[in-house]
N, C-alpha and C positions, 0 to 999 in steps of 0.2 A: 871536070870541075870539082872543087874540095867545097865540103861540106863546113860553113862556118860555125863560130862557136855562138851559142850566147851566153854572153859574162856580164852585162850588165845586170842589176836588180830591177829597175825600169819596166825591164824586157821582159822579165821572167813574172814581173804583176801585170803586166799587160795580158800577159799568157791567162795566168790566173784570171783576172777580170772578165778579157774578152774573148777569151779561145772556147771550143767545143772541147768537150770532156769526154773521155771514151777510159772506162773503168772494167778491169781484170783481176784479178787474186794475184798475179806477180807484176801489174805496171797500172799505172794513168798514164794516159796521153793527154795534153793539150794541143790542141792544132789551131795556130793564126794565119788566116791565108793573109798575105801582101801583096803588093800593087805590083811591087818588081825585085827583083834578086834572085838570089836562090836560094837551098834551102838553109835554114840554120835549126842548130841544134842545142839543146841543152836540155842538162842530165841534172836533176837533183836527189839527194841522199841525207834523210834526216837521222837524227839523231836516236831515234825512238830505233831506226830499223837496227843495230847494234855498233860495236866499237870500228875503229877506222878498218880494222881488216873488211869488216865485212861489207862496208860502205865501200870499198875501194872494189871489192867483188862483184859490188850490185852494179855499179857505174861499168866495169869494166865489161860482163856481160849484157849490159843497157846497149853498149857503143858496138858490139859485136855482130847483135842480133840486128842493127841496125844496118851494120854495115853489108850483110849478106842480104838486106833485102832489096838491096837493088833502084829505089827510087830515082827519079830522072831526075839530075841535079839541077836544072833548069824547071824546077819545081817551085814558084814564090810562095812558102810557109815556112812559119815558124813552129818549130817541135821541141815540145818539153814534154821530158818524161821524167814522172816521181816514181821511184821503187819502193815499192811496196818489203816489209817482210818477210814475205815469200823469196823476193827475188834471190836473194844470200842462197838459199836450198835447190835452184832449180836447175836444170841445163838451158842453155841458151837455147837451145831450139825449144822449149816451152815459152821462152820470151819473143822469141822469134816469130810462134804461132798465135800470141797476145796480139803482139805489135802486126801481123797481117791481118789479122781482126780489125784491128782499128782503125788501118791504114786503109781499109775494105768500108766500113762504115763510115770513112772521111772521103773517101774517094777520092784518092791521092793515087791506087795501085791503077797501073795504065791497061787496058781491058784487051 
């Protein structure tokens, strides 16, 4: 099963509003559990982190780390992640070890 995206804005203050926060020096996560679907995902990349190259970096190893981790895609949450900063300087498996952190303290990683 493919992991969806979230593109709405709606979605992504929902996130904000109502999701659990888990904070790292290279990412935030947001996690929204829902009632039913699977997982979706979205990546955001501000302006403050630097110019398009390097947001395009951050996002691209966001989606990477993500993707090696394996999550059960019959999993109902929503996941947003902001890049930090940092993330532009790091290798992906430093985000990858963020993002099991987090996924760990959500209890989303299957035991």
């Amino acid at each position: 099963m493919r992991t969806e995206s979230i593109i709405r804005n709606s979605d992504f203050s929902r996130a904000y509003r109502r999701g659990k926060s888990y904070v790292s020096p290279f990412l935030v996560t947001y996690v929204v559990r829902r009632k039913s679907g699977g997982v979706r995902l979205g990546i955001t990349t501000s302006k403050k982190i630097g110019g398009a190259v390097e947001r395009v970096r951050a996002r691209r190893v966001i989606r990477e780390a993500f993707r090696a981790m394996q999550l059960p895609p019959d999993t109902p949450v929503d996941l947003v992640f902001v890049a930090r900063s940092a993330t532009t300087r790091v290798k992906m498996q430093k985000v990858e070890k963020a993002m099991r952190a987090h996924f760990a303290a959500a209890a989303l990683l299957p035991r």
